[in-house]
N, CA, C and O atoms as a GROMACS GRO file, in nm:
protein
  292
    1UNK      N    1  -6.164   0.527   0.953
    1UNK     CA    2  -6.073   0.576   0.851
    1UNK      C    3  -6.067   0.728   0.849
    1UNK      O    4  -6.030   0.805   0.760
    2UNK      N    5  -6.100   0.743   0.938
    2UNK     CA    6  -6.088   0.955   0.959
    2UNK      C    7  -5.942   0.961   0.955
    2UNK      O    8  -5.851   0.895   1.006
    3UNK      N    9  -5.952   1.083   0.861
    3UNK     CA   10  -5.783   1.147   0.904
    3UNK      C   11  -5.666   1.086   0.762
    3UNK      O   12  -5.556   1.120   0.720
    4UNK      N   13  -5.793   0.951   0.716
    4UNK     CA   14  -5.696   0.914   0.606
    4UNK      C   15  -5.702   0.895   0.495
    4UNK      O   16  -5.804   0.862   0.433
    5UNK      N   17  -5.593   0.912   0.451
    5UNK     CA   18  -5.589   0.959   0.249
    5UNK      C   19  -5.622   0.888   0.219
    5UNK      O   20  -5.656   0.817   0.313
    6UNK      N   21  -5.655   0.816   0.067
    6UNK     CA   22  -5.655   0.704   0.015
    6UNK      C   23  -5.603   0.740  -0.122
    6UNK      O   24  -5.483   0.763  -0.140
    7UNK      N   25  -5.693   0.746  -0.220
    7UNK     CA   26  -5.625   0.812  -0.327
    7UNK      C   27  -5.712   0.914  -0.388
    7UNK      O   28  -5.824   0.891  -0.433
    8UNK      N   29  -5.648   1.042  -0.386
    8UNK     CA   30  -5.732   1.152  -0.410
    8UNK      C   31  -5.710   1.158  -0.568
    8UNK      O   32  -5.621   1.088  -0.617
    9UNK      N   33  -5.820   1.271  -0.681
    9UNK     CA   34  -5.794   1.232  -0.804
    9UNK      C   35  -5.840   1.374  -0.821
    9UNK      O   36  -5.865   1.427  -0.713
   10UNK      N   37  -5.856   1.435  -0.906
   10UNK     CA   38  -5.937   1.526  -0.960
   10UNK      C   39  -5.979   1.523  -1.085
   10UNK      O   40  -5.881   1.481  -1.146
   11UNK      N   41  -6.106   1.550  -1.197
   11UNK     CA   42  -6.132   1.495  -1.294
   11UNK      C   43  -6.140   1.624  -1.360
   11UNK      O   44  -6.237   1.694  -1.331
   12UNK      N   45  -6.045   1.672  -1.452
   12UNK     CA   46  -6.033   1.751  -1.526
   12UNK      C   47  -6.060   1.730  -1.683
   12UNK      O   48  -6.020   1.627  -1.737
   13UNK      N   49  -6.138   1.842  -1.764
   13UNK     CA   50  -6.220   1.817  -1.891
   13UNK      C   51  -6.081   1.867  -1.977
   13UNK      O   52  -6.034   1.978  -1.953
   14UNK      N   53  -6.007   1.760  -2.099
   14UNK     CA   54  -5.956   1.835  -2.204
   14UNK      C   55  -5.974   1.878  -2.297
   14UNK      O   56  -5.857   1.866  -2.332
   15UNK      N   57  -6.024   1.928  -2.387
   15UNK     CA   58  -6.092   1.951  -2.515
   15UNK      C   59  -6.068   1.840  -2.630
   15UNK      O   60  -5.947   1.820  -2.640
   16UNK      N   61  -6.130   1.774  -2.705
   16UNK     CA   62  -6.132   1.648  -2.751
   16UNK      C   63  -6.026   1.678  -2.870
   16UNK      O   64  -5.955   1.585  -2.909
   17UNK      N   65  -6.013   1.826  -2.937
   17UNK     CA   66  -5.909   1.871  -3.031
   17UNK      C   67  -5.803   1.855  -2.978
   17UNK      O   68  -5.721   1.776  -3.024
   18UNK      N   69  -5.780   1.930  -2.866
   18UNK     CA   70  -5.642   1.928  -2.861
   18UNK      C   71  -5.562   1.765  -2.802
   18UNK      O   72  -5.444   1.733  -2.810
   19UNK      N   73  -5.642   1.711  -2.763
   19UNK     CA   74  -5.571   1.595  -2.782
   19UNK      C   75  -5.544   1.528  -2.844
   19UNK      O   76  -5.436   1.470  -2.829
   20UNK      N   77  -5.650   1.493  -2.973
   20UNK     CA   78  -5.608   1.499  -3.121
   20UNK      C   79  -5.484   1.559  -3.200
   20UNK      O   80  -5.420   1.498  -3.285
   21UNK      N   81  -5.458   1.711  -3.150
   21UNK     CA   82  -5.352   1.750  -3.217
   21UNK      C   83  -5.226   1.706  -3.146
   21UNK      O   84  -5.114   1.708  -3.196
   22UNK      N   85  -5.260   1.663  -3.017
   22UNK     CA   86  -5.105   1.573  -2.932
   22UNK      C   87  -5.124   1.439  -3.022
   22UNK      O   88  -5.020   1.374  -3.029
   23UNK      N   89  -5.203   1.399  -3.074
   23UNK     CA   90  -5.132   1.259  -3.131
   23UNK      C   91  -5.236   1.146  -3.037
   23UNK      O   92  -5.252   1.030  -3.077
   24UNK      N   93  -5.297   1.196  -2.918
   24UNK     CA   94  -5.374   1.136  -2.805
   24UNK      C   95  -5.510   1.090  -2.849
   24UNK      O   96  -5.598   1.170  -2.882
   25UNK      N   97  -5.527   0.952  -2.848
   25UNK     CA   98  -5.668   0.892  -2.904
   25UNK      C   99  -5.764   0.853  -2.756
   25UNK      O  100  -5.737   0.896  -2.644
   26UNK      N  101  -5.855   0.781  -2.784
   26UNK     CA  102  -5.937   0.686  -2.643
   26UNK      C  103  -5.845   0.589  -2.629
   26UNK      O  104  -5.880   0.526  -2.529
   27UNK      N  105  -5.703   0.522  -2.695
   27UNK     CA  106  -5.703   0.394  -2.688
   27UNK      C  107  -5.545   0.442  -2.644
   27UNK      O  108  -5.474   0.352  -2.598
   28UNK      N  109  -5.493   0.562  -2.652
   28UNK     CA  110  -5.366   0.586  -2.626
   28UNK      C  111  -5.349   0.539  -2.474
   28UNK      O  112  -5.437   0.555  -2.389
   29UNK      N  113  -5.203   0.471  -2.447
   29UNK     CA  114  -5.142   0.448  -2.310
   29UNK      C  115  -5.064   0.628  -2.307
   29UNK      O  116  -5.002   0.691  -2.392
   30UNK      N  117  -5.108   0.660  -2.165
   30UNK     CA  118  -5.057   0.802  -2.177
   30UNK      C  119  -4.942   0.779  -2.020
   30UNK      O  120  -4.919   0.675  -1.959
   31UNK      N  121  -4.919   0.838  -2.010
   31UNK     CA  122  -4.807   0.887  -1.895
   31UNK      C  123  -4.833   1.010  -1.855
   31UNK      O  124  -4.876   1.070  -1.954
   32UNK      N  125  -4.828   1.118  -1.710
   32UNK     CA  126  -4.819   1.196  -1.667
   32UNK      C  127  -4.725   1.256  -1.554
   32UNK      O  128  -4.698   1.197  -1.449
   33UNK      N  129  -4.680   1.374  -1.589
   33UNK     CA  130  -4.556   1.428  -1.463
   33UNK      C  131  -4.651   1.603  -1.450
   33UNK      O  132  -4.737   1.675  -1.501
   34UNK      N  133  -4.526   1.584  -1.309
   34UNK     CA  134  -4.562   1.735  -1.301
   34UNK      C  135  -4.404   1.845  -1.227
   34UNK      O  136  -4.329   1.811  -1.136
   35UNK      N  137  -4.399   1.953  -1.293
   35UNK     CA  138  -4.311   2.032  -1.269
   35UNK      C  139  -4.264   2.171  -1.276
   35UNK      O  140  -4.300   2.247  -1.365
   36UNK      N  141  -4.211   2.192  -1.214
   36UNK     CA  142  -4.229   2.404  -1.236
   36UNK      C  143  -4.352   2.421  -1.285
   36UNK      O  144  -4.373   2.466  -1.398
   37UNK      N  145  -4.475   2.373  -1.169
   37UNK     CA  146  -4.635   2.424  -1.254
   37UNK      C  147  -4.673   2.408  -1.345
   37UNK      O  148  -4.748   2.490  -1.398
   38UNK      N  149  -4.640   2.303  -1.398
   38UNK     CA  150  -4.702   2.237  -1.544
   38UNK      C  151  -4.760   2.091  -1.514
   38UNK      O  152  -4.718   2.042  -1.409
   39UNK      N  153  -4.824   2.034  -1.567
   39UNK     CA  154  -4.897   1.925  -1.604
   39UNK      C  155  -4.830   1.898  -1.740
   39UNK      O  156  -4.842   1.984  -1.827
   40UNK      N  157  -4.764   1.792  -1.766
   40UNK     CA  158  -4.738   1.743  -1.897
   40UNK      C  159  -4.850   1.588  -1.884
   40UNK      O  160  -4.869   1.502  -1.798
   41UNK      N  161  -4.896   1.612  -2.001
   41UNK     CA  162  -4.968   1.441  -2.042
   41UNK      C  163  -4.908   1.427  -2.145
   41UNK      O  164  -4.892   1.529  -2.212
   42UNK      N  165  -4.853   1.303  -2.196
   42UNK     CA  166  -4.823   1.239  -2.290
   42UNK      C  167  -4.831   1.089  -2.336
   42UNK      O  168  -4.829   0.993  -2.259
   43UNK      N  169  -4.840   1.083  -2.460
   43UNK     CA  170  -4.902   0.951  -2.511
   43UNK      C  171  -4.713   0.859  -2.503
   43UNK      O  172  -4.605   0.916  -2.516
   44UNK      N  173  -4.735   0.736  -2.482
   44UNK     CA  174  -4.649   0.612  -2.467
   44UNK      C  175  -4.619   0.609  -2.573
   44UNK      O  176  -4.718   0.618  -2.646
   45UNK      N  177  -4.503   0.596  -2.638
   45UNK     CA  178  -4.444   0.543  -2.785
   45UNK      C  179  -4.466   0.364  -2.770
   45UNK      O  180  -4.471   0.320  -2.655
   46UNK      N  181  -4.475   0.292  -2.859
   46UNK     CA  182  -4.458   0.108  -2.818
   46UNK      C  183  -4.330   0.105  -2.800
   46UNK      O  184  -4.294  -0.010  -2.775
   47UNK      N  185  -4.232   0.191  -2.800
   47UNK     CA  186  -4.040   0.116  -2.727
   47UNK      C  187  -4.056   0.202  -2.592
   47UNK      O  188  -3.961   0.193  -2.514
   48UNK      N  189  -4.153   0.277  -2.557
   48UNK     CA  190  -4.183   0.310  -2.449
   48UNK      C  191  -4.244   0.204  -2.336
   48UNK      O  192  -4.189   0.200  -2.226
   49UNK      N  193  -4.328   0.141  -2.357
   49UNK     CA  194  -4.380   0.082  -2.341
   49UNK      C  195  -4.351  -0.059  -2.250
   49UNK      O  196  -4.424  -0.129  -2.179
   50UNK      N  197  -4.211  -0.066  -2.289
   50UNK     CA  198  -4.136  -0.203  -2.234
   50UNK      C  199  -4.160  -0.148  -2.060
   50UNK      O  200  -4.209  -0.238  -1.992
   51UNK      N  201  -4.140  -0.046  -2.001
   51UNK     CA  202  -4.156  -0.031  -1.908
   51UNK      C  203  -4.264  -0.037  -1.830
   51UNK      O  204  -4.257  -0.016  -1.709
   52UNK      N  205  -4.366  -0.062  -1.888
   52UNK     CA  206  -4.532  -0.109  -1.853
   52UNK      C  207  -4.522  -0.202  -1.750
   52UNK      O  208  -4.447  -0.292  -1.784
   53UNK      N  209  -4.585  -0.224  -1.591
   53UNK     CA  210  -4.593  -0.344  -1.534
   53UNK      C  211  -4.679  -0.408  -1.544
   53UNK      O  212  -4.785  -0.347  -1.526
   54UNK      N  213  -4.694  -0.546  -1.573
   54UNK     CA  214  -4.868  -0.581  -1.632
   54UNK      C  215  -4.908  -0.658  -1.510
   54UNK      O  216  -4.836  -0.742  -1.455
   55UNK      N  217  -5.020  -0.626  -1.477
   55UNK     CA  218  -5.110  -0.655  -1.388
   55UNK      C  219  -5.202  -0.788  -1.400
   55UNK      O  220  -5.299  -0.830  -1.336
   56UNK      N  221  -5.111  -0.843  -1.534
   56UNK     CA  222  -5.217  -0.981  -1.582
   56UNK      C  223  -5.355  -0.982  -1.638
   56UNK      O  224  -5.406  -1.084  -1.684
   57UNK      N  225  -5.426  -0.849  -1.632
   57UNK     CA  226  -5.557  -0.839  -1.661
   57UNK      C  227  -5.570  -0.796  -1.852
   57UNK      O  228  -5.608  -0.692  -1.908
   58UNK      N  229  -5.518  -0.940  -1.914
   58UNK     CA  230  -5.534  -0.842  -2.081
   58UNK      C  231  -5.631  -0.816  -2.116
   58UNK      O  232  -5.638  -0.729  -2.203
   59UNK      N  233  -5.725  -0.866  -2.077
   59UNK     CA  234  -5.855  -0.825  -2.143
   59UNK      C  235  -5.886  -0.661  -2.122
   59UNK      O  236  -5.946  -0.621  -2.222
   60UNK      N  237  -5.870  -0.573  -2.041
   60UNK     CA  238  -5.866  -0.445  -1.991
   60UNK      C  239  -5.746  -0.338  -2.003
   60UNK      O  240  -5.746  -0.222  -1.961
   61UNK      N  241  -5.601  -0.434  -2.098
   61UNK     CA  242  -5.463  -0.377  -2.081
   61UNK      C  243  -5.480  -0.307  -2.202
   61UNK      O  244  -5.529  -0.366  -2.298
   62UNK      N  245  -5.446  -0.191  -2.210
   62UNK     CA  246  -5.400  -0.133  -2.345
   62UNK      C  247  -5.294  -0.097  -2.437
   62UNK      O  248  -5.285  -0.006  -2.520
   63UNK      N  249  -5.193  -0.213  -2.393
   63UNK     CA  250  -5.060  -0.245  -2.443
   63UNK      C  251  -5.125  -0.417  -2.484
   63UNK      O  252  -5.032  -0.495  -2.504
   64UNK      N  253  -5.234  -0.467  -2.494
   64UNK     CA  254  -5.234  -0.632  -2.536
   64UNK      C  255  -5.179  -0.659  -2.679
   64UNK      O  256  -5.114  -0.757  -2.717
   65UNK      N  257  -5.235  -0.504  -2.779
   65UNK     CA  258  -5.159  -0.539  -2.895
   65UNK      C  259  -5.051  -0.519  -2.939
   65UNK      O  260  -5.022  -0.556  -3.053
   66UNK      N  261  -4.965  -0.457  -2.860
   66UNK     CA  262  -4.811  -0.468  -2.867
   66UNK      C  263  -4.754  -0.594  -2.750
   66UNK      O  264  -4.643  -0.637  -2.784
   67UNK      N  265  -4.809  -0.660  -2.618
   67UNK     CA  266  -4.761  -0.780  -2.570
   67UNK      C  267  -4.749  -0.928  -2.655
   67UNK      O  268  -4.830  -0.988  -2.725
   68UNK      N  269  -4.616  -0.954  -2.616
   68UNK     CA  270  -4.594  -1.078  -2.673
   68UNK      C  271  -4.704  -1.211  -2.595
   68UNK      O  272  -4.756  -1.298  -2.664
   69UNK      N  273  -4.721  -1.205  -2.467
   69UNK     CA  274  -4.804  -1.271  -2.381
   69UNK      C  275  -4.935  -1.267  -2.365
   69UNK      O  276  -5.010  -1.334  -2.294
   70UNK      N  277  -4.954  -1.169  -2.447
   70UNK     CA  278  -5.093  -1.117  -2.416
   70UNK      C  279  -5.227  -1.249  -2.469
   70UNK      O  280  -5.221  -1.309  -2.577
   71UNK      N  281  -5.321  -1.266  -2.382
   71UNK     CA  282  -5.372  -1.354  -2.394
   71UNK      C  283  -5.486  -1.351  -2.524
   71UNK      O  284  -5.516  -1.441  -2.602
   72UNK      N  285  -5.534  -1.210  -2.514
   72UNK     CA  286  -5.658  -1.163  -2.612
   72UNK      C  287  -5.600  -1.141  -2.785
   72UNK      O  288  -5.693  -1.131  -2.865
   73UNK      N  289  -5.476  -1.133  -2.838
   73UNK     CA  290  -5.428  -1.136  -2.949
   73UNK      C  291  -5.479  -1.303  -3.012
   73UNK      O  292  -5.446  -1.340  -3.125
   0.00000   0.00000   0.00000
């Protein structure tokens, strides 16, 4: 496997306030982009959300309490 990517990540610290003051909890579904040198993170609204692909795993999903299917409700 020399030579090949897989998935690279980097683990960056946010300050536990300011994500608080975004509205951002432990339990928030967040979304991320990037553009003209910015990093935006942002938390999922639930009408956001419809666009989620579920992977079947509810026990681990953090949309189970807004899924209609969700097995763990």
């Amino acid at each position: 496997m020399q030579g090949k990517k897989v998935n690279e990540y980097l683990l960056l610290s946010i300050p536990l306030d300011m994500l608080e003051e975004a509205g951002i909890s432990e339990e928030s579904v967040i979304q991320m982009s990037a553009a003209g040198g910015k990093i935006l993170i942002e938390a999922v609204s639930r009408d956001d959300a419809e666009d989620f692909v579920c992977d079947g795993d509810c026990e681990s999903c953090p949309c189970s309490e807004y899924c209609e299917e969700s097995e763990v409700n």
